[in-house]
PyMOL Python script that loads the backbone (N, CA, C, O; Angstrom):
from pymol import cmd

cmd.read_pdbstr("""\
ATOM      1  N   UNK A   1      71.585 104.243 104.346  1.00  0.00           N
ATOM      2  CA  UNK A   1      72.837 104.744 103.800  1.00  0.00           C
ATOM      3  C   UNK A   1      73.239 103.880 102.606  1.00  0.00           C
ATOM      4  O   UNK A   1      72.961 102.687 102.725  1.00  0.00           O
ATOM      5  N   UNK A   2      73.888 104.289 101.392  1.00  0.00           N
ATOM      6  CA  UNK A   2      74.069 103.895 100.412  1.00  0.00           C
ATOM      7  C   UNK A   2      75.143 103.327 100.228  1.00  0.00           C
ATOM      8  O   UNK A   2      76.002 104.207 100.171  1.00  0.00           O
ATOM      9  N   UNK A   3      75.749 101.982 100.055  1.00  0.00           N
ATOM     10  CA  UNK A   3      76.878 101.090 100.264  1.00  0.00           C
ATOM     11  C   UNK A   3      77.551 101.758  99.207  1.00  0.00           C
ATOM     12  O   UNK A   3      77.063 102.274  98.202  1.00  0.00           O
ATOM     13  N   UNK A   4      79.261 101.646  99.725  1.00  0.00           N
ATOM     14  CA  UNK A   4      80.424 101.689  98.638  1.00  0.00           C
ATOM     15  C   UNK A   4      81.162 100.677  98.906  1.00  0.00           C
ATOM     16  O   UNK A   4      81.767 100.497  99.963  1.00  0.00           O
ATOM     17  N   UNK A   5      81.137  99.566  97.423  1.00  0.00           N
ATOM     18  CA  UNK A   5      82.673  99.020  97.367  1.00  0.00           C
ATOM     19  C   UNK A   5      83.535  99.331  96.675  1.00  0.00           C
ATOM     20  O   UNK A   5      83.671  99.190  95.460  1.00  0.00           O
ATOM     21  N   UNK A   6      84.342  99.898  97.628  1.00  0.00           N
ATOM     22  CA  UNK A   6      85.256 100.440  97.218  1.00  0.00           C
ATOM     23  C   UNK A   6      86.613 100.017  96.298  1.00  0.00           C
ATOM     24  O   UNK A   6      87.209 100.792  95.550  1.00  0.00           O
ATOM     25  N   UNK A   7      86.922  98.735  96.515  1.00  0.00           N
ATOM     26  CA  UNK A   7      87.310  97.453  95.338  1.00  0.00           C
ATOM     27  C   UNK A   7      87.492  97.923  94.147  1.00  0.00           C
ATOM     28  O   UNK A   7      88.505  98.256  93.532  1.00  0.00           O
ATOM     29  N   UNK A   8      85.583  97.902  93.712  1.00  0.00           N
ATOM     30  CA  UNK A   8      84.874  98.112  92.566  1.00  0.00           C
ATOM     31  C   UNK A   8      85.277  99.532  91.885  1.00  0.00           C
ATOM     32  O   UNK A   8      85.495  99.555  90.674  1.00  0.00           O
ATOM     33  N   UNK A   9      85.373 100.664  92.629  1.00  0.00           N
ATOM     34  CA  UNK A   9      85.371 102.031  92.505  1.00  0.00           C
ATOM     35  C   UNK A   9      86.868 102.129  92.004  1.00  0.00           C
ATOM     36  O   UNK A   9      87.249 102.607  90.935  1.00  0.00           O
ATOM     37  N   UNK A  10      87.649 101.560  93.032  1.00  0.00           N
ATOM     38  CA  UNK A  10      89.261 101.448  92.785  1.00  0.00           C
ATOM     39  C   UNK A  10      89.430 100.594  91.461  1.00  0.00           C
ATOM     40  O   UNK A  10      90.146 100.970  90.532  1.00  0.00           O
ATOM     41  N   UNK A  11      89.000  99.889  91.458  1.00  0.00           N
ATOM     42  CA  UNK A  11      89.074  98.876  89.845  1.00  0.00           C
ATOM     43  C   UNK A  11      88.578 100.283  88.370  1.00  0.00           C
ATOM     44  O   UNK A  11      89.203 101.007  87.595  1.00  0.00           O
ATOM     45  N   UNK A  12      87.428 100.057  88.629  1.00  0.00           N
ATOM     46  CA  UNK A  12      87.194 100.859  87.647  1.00  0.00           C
ATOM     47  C   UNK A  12      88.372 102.179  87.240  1.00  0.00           C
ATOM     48  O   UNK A  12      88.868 102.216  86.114  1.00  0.00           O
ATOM     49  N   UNK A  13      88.724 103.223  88.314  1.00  0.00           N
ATOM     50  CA  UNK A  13      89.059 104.356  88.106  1.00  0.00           C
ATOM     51  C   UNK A  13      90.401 103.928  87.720  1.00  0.00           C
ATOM     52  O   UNK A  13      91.129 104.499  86.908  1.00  0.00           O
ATOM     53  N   UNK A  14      90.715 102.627  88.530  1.00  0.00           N
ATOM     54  CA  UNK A  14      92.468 102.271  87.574  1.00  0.00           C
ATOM     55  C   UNK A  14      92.371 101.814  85.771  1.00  0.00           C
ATOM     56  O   UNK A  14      93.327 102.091  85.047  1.00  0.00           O
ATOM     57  N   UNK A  15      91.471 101.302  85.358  1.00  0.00           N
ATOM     58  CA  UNK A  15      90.632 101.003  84.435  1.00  0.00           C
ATOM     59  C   UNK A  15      90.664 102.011  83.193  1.00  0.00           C
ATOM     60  O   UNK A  15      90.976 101.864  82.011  1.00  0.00           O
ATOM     61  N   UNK A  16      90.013 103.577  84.284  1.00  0.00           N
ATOM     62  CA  UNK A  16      89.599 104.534  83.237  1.00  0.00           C
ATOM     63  C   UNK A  16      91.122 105.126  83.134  1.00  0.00           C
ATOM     64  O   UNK A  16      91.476 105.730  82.121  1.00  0.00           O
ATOM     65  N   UNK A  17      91.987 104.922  84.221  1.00  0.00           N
ATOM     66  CA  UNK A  17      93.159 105.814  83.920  1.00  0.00           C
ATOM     67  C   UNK A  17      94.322 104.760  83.060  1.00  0.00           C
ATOM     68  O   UNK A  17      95.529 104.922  82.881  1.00  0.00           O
ATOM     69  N   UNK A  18      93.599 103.879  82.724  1.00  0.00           N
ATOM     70  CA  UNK A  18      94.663 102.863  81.304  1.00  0.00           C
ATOM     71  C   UNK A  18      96.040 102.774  82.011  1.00  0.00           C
ATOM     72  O   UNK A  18      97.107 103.010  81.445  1.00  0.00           O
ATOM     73  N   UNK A  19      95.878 102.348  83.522  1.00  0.00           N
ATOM     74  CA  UNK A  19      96.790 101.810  84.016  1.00  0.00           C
ATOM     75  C   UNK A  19      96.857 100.367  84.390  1.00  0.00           C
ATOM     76  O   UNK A  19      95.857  99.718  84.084  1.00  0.00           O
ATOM     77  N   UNK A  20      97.922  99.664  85.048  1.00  0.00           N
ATOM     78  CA  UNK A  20      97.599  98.377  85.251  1.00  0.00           C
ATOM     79  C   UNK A  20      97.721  97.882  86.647  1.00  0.00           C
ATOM     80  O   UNK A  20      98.027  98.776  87.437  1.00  0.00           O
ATOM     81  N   UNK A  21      97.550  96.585  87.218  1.00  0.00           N
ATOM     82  CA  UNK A  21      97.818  96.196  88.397  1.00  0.00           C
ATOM     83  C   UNK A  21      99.023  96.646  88.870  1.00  0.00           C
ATOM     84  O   UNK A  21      99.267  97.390  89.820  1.00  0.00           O
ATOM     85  N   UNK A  22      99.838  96.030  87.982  1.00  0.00           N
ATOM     86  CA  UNK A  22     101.446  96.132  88.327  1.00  0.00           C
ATOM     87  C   UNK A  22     102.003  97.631  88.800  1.00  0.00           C
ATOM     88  O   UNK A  22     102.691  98.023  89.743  1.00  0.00           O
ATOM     89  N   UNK A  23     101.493  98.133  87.907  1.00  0.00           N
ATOM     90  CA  UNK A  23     101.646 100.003  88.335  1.00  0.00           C
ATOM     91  C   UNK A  23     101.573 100.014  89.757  1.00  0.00           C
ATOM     92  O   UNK A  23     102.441 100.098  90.625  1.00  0.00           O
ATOM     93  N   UNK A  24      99.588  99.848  89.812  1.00  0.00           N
ATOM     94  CA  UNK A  24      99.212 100.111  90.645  1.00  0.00           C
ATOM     95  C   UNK A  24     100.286  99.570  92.225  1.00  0.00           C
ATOM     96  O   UNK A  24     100.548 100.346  93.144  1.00  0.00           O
ATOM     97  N   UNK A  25     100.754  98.053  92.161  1.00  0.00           N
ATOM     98  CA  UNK A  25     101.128  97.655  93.383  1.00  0.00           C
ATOM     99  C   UNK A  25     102.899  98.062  93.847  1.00  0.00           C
ATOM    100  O   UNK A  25     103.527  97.847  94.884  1.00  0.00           O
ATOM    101  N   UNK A  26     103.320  98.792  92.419  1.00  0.00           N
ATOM    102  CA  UNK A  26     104.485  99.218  92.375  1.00  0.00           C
ATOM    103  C   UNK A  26     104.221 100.745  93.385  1.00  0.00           C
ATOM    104  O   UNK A  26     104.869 100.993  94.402  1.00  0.00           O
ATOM    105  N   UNK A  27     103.652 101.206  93.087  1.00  0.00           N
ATOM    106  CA  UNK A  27     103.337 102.681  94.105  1.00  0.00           C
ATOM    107  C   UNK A  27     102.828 102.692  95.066  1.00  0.00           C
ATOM    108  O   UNK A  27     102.684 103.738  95.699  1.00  0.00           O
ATOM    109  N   UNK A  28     102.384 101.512  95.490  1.00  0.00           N
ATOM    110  CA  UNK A  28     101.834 101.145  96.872  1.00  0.00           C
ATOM    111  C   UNK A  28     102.494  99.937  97.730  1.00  0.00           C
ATOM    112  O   UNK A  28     102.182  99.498  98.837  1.00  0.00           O
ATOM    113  N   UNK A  29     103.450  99.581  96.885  1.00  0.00           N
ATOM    114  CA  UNK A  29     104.331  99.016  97.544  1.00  0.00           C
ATOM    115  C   UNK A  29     103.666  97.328  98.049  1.00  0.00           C
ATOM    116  O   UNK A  29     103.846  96.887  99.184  1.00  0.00           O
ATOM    117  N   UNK A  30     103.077  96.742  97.210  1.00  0.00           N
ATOM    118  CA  UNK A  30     102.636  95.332  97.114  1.00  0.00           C
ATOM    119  C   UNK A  30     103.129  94.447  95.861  1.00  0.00           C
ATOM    120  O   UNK A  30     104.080  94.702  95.122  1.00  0.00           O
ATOM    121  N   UNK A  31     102.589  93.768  95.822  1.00  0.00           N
ATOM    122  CA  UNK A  31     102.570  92.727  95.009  1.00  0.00           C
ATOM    123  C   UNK A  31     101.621  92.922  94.202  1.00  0.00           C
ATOM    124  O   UNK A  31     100.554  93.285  94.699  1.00  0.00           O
ATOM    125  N   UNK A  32     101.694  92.764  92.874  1.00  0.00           N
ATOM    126  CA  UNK A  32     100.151  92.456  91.701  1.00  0.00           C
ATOM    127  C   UNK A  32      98.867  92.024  92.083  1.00  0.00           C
ATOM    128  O   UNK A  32      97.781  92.549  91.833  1.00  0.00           O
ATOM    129  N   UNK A  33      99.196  90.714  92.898  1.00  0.00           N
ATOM    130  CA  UNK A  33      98.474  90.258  93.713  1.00  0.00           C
ATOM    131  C   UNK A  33      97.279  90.447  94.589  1.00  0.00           C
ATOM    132  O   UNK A  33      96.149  89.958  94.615  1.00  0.00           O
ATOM    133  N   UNK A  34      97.991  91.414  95.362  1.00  0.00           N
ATOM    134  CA  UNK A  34      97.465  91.967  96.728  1.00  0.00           C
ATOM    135  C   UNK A  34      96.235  92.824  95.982  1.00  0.00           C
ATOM    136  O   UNK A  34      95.075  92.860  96.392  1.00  0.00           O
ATOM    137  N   UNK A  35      96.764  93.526  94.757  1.00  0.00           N
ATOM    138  CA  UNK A  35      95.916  94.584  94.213  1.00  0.00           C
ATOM    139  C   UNK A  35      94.298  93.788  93.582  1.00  0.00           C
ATOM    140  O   UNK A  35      93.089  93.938  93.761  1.00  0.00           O
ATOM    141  N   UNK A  36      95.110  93.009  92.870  1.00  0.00           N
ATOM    142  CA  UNK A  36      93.778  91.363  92.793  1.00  0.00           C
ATOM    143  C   UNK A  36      92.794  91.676  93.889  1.00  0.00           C
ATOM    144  O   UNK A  36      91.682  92.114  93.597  1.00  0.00           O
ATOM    145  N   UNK A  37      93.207  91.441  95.318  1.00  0.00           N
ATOM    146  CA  UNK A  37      92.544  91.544  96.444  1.00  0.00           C
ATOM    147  C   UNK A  37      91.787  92.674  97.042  1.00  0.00           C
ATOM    148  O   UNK A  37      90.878  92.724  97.870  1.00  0.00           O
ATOM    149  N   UNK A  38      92.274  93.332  96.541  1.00  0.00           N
ATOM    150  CA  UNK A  38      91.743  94.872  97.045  1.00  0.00           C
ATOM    151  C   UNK A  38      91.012  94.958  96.290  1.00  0.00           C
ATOM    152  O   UNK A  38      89.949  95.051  96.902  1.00  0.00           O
ATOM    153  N   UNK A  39      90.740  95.012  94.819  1.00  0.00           N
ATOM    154  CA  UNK A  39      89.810  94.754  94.457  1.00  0.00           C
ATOM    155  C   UNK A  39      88.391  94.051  94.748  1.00  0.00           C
ATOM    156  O   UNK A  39      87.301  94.510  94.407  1.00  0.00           O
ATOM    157  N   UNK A  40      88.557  93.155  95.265  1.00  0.00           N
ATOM    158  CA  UNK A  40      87.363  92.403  95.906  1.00  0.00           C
ATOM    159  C   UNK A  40      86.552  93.052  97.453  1.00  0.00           C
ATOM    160  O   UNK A  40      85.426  92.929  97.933  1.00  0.00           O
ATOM    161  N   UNK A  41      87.934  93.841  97.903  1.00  0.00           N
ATOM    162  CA  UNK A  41      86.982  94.362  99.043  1.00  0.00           C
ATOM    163  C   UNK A  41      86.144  95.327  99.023  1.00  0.00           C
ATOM    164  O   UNK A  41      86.333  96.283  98.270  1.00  0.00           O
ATOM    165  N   UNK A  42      84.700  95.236 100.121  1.00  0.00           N
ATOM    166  CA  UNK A  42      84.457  96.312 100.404  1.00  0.00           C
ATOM    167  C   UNK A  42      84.747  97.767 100.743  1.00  0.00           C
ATOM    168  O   UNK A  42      84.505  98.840 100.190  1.00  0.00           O
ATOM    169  N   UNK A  43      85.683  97.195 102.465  1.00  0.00           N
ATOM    170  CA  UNK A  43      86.380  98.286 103.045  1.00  0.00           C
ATOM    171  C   UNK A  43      87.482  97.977 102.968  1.00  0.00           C
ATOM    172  O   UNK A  43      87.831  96.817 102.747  1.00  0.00           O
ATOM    173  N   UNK A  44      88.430  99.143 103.166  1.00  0.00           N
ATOM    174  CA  UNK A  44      89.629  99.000 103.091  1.00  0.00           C
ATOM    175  C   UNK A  44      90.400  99.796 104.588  1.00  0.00           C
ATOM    176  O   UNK A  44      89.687 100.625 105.153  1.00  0.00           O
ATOM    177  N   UNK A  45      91.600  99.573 105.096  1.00  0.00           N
ATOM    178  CA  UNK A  45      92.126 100.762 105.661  1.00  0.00           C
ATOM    179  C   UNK A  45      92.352 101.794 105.705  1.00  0.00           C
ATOM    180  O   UNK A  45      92.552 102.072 104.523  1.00  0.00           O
ATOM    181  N   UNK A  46      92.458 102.502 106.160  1.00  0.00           N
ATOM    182  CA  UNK A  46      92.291 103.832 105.705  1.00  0.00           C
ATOM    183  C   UNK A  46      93.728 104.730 105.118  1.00  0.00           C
ATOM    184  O   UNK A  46      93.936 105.679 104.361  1.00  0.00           O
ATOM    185  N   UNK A  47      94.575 103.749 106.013  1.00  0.00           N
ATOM    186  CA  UNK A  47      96.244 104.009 105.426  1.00  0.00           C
ATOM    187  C   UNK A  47      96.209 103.800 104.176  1.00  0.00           C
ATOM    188  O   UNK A  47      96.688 104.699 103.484  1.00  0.00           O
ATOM    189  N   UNK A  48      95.678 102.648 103.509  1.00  0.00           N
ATOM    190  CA  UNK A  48      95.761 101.721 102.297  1.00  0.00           C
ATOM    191  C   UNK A  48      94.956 102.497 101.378  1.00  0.00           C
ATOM    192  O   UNK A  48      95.112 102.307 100.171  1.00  0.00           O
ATOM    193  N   UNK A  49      94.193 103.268 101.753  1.00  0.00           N
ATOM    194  CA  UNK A  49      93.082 103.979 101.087  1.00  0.00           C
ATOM    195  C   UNK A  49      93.924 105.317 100.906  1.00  0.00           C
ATOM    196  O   UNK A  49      93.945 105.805  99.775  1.00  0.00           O
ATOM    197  N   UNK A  50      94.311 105.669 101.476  1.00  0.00           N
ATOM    198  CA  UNK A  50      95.189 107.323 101.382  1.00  0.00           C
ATOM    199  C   UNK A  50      96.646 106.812 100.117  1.00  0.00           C
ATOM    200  O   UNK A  50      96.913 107.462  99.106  1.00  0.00           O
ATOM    201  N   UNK A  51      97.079 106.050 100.381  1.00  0.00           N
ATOM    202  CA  UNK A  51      98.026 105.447  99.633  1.00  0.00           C
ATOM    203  C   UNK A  51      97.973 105.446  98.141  1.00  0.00           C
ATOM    204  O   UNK A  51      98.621 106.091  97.316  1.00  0.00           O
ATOM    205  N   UNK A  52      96.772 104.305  97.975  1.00  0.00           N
ATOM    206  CA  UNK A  52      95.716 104.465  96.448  1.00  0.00           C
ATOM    207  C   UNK A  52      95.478 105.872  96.135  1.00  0.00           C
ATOM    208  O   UNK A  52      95.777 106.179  94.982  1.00  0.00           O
ATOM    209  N   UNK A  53      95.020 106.791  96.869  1.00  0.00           N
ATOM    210  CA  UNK A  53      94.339 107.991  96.791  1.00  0.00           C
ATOM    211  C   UNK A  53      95.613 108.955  96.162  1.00  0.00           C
ATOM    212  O   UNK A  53      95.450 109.693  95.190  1.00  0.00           O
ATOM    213  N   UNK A  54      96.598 108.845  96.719  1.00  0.00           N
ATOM    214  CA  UNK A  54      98.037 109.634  96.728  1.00  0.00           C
ATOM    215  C   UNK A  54      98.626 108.967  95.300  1.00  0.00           C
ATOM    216  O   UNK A  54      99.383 109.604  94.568  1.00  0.00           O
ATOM    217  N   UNK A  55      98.260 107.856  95.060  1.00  0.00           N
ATOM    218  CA  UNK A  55      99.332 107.092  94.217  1.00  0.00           C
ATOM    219  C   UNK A  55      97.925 107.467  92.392  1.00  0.00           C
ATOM    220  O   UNK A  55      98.352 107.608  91.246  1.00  0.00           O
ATOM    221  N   UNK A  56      97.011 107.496  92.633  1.00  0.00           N
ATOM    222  CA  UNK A  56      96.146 107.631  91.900  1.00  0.00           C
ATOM    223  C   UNK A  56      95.724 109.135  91.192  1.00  0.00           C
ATOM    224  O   UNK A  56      95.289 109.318  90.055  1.00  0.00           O
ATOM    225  N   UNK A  57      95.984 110.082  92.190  1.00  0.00           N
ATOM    226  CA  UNK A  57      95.464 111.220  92.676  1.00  0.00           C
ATOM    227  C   UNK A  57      94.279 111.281  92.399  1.00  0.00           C
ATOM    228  O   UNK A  57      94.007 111.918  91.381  1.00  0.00           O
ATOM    229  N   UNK A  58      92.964 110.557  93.304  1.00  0.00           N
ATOM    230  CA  UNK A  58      91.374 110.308  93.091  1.00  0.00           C
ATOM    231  C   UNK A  58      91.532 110.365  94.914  1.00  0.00           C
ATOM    232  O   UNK A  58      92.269 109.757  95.690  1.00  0.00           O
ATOM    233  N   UNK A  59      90.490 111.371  95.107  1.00  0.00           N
ATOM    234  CA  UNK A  59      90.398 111.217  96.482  1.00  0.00           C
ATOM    235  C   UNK A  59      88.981 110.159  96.620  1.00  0.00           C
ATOM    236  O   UNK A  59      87.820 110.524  96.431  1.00  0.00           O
ATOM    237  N   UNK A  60      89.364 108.978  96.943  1.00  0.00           N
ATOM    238  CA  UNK A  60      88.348 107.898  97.155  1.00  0.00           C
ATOM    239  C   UNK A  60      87.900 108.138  98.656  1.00  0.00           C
ATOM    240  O   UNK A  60      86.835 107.535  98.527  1.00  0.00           O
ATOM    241  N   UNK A  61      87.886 108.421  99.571  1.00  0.00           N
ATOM    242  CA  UNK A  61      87.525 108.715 100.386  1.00  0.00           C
ATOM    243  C   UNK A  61      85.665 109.807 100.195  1.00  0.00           C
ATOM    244  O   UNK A  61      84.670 109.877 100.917  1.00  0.00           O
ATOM    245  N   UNK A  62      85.937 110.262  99.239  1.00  0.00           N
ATOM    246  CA  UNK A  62      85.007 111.987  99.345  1.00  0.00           C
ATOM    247  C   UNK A  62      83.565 110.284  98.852  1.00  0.00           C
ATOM    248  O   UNK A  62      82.353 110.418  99.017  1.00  0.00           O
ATOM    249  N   UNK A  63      84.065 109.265  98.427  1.00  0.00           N
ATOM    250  CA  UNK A  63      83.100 108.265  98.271  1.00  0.00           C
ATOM    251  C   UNK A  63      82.231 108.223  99.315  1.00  0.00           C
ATOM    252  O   UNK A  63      81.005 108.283  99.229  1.00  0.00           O
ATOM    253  N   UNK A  64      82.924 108.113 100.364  1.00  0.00           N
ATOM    254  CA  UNK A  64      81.960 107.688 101.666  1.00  0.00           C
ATOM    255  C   UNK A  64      81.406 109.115 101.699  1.00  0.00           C
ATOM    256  O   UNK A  64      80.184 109.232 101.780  1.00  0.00           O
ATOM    257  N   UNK A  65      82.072 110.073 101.653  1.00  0.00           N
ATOM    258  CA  UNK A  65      81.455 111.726 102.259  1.00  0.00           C
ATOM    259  C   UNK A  65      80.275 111.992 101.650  1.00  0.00           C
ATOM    260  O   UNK A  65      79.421 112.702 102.183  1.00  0.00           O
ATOM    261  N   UNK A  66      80.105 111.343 100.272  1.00  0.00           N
ATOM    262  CA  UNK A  66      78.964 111.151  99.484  1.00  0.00           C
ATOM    263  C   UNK A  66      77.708 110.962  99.948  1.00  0.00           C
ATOM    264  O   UNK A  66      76.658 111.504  99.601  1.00  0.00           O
ATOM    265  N   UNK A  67      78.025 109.741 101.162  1.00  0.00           N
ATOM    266  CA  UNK A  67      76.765 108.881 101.273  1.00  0.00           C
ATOM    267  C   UNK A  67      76.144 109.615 102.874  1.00  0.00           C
ATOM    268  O   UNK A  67      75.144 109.327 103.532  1.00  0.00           O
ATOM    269  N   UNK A  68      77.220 110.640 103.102  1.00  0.00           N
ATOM    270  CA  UNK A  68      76.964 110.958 104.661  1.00  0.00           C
ATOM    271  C   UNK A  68      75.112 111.948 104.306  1.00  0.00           C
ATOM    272  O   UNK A  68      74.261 112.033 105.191  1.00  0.00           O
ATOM    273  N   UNK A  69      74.923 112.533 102.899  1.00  0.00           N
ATOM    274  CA  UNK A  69      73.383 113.258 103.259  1.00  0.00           C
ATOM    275  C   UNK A  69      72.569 112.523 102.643  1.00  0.00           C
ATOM    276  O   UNK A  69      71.519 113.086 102.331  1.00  0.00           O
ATOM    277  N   UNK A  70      72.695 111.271 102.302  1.00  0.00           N
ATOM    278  CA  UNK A  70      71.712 110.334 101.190  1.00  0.00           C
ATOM    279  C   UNK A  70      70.806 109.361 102.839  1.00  0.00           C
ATOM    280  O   UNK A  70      69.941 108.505 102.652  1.00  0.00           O
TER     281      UNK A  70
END
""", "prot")
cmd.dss("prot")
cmd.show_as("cartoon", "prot")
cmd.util.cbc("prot")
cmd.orient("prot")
C-alpha cells in the first residue's frame, strides 16, 4: 500500500491556495503553531482532518481512498 503524509499534502494544497498558517489555524480553531505541527505529521485525526477538509474545501481524505486499489 502506498504511504500518505498527509502533513505534506495539507502543506502543499495550503501553499497552492496562497493561503497562510494563520488563516489556516484561524478556521480550525488553533494556534499558527499547531498548524507548524500538522504539517509534520503523517496521520492525523480524523475530526482534525474533516475540519482542514471543511475549512479548505479539499476532501483530503479521498487521499487514503486512493491507495485502497494500488
Amino acid at each position: 500500500m502506498e504511504k500518505v503524509h498527509i502533513g505534506s499534502i495539507i502543506r502543499g494544497e495550503l501553499r497552492k491556495q496562497n493561503k497562510s498558517n494563520r488563516w489556516l489555524a484561524e478556521q480550525i480553531g488553533v494556534v499558527p503553531r499547531t498548524v507548524n505541527k500538522i504539517f509534520l505529521k503523517e496521520y492525523l485525526d480524523t475530526y482534525l482532518l474533516l475540519k482542514i477538509s471543511r475549512a479548505m474545501n479539499v476532501d483530503f481524505f479521498a487521499y487514503y481512498s486512493q491507495t485502497l486499489n494500488s
